[in-house]
Wavefront OBJ file of the C-alpha trace (Angstrom):
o trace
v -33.136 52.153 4.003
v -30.728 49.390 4.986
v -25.892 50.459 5.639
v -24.917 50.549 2.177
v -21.178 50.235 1.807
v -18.563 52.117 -0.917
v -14.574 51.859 -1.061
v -13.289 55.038 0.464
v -11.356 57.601 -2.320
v -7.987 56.952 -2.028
v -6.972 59.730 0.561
v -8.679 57.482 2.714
v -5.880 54.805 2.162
v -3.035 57.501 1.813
v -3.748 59.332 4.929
v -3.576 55.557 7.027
v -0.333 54.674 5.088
v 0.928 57.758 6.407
v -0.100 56.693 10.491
v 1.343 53.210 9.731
v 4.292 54.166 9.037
v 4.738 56.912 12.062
v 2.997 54.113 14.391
v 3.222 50.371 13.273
v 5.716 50.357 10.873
v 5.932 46.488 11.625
v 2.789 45.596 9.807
v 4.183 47.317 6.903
v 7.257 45.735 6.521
v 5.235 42.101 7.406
v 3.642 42.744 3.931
v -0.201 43.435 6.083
v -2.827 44.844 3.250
v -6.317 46.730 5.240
v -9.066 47.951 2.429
v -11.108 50.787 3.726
v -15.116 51.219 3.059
v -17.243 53.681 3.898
v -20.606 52.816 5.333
v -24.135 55.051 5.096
v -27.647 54.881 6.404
v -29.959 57.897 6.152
v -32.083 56.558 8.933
v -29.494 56.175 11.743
v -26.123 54.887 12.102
v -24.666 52.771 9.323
v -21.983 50.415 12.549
v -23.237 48.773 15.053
v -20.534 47.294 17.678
v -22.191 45.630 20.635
v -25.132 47.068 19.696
v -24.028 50.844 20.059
v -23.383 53.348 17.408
v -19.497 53.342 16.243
v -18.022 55.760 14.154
v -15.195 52.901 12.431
v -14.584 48.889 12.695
v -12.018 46.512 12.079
v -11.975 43.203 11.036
v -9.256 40.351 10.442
v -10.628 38.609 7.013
v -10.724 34.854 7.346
v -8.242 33.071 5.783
v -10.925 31.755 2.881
v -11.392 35.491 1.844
v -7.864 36.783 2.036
v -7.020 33.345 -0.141
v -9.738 34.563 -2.653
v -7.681 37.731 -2.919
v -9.182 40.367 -0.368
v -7.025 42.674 1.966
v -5.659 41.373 5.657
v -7.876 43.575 7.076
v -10.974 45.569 6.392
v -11.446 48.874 8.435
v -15.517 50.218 7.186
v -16.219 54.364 8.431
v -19.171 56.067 9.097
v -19.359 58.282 5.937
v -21.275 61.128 7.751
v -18.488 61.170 10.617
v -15.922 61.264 7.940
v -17.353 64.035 5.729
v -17.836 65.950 9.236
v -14.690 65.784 10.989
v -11.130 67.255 10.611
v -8.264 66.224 9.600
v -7.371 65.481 12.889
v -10.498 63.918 13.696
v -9.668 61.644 10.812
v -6.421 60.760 11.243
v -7.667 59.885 15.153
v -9.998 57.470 14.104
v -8.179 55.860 11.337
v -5.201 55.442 14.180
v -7.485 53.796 16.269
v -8.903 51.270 14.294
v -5.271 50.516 13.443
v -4.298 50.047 16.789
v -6.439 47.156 16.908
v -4.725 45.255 14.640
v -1.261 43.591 15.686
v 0.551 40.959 13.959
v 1.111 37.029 15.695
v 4.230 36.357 16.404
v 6.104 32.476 16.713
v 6.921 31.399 20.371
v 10.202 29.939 19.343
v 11.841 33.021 17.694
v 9.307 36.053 17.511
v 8.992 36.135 14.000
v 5.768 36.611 11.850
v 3.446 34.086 12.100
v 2.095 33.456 8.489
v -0.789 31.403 7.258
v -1.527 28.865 4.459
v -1.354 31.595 1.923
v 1.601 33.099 3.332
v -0.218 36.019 4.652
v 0.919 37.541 7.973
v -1.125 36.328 10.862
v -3.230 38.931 12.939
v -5.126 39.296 15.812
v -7.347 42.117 17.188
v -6.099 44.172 19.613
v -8.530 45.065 22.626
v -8.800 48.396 24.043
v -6.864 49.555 26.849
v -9.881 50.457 28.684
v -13.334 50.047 28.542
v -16.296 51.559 29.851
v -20.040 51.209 29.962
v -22.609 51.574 32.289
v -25.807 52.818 33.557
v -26.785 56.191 35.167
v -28.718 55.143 37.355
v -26.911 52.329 39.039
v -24.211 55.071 39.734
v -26.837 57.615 41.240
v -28.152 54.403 43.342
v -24.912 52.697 44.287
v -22.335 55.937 44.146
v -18.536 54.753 44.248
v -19.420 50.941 44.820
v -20.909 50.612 41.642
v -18.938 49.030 39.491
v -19.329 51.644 36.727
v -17.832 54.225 39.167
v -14.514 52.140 39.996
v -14.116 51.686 36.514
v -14.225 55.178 35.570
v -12.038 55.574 39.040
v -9.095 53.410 37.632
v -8.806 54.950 34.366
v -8.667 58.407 36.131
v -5.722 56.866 38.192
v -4.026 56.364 34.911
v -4.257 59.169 33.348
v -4.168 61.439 36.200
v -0.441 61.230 35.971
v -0.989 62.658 32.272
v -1.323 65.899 31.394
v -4.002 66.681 29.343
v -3.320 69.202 26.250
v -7.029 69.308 25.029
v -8.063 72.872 23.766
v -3.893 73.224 22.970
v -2.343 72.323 19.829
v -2.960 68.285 19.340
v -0.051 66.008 19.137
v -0.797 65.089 15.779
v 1.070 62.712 12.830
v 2.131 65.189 10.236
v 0.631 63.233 7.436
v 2.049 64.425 3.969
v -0.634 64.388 1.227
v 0.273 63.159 -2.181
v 0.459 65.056 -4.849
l 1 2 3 4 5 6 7 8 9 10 11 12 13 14 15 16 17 18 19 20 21 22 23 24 25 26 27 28 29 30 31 32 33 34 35 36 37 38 39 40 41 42 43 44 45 46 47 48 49 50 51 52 53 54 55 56 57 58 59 60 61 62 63 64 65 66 67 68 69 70 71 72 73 74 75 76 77 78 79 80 81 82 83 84 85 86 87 88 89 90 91 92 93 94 95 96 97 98 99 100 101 102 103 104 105 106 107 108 109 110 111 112 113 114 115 116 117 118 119 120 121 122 123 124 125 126 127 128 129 130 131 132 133 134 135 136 137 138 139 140 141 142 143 144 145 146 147 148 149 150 151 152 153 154 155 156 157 158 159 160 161 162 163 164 165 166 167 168 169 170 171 172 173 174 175 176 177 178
């Protein structure tokens, strides 16, 4: 059986509302619309990013879909991770799709960049790290492989964190509607 795709119930939407407005309040007030989907395949995953299994995805939709009417963005979730995670889990992954998406801003006085329609202007935000690798180059090669330094500099990052897994998250209160 081949991804089959649904809109998400509408706690879907309310529970991202709630995370734009604690953390990107700016594509709010530029007017930015995102639809959210759920994808589902019984025989393995229903994303694909790169070729590896991804729980969520963003998109920007092209300017001759968002002038037929559709949404700024398009975020699609894995419908099994969604039915088997928290709250928390949720919110997570809904935050970090949405951290992807950041608005274009003019050169000559940092306002929103809009397009023919009038639509605010996006682009995708890239991680802040990322990392993938083999196994066995690392067993082979140790710390000159290039998979090791990698996972070396993001340690130096967050080393100066402190790490509050297993404690009460740091979590967006998100207020359900009634």
């Amino acid at each position: 059986m081949s991804t089959t795709y649904s809109d998400c119930p509408p706690e879907v939407s309310r529970t991202a509302d709630s995370i734009l407005l604690s953390i990107a309040s700016e594509l709010i007030d530029a007017g930015v619309t995102v639809a959210y989907y759920f994808a589902a395949n019984e025989n393995g995953p229903a994303l694909n990013h790169n070729g590896w299994p991804a729980k969520a995805m963003v998109k920007i939709t092209s300017l001759k879909d968002r002038v037929s009417g559709l949404s700024d963005a398009r975020i699609w979730i894995d419908e099994q991770t969604w039915h088997d995670s928290d709250d928390i889990e949720r919110q997570s992954l809904l935050a970090h799709e949405l951290e992807h998406l950041e608005l274009v801003r003019k050169k000559q006085d940092g306002s929103v960049k809009r397009d023919d329609c009038g639509r605010p202007v996006l682009k995708i935000r890239k991680h802040d790290f990322q990392i993938g690798g083999f196994h066995s180059i690392v067993r082979r090669y140790g710390s000159a492989a290039h998979e090791a330094m990698a996972l070396v500099e993001v340690r130096q990052v967050w080393v100066q964190s402190e790490f509050t897994f297993g404690e009460e998250p740091d979590t967006i209160p998100i207020k359900e509607s009634a």
